[in-house]
C-alpha positions in Angstrom: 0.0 0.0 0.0 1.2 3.3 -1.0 2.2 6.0 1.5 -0.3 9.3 1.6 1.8 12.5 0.8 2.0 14.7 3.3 -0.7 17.9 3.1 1.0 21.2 2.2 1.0 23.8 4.6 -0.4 26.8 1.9 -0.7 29.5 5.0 0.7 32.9 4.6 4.1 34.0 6.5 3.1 35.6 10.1 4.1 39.6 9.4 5.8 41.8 12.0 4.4 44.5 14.2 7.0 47.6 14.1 7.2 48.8 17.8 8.2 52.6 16.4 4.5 52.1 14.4 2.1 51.4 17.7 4.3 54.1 19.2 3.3 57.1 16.2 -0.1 55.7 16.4 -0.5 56.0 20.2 1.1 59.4 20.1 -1.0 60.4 16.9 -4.4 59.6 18.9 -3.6 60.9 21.9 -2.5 64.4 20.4 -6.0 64.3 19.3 -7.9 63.2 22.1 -5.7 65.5 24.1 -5.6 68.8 22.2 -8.4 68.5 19.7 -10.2 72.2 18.9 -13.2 72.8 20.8 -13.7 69.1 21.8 -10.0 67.9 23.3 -9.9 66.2 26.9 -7.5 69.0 28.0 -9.1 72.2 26.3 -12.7 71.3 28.4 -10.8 71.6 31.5 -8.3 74.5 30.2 -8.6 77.6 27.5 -5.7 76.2 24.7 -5.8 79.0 21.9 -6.3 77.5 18.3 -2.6 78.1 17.6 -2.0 75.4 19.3 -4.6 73.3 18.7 -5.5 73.1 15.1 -1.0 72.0 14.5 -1.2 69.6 17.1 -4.9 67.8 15.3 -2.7 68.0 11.9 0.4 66.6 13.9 -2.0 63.9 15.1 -3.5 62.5 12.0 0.2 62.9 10.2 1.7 60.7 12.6 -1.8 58.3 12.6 -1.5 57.8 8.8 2.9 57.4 8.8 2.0 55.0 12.0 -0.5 52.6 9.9 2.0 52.8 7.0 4.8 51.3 9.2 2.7 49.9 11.6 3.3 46.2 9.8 6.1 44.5 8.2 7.5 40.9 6.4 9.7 39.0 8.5 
């Protein structure tokens, strides 16, 4: 009696999760939790002029987006 080949294994690789990618995305949403105009954590408590806000909401999405591009990578 012939021998059954073995089964391939047809899975995809496992990918990486870059550690400098979760850190831009955490800093990313919390810059805009944080400091968001009109409706940030920190400027219901506090008056934060809009100079400051409406960079660091910019800052925030900038470093969401580069965050998600990085965020994974092949082994």
């Amino acid at each position: 009696m012939a021998k059954a080949n073995k089964p391939v294994n047809n899975s995809k690789p496992a990918v990486k999760v870059s550690f400098a990618g979760v850190l831009m995305i955490l800093l990313g949403a919390d810059l805009i939790l944080l400091l968001a105009p009109d409706v940030g954590i920190l400027n219901s408590g506090f008056y934060i002029p809009d100079f400051y806000t409406w960079p660091a909401l910019f800052a925030g999405i900038a470093l969401l987006v580069l965050g998600f591009r990085k965020l994974y990578r092949k082994p």
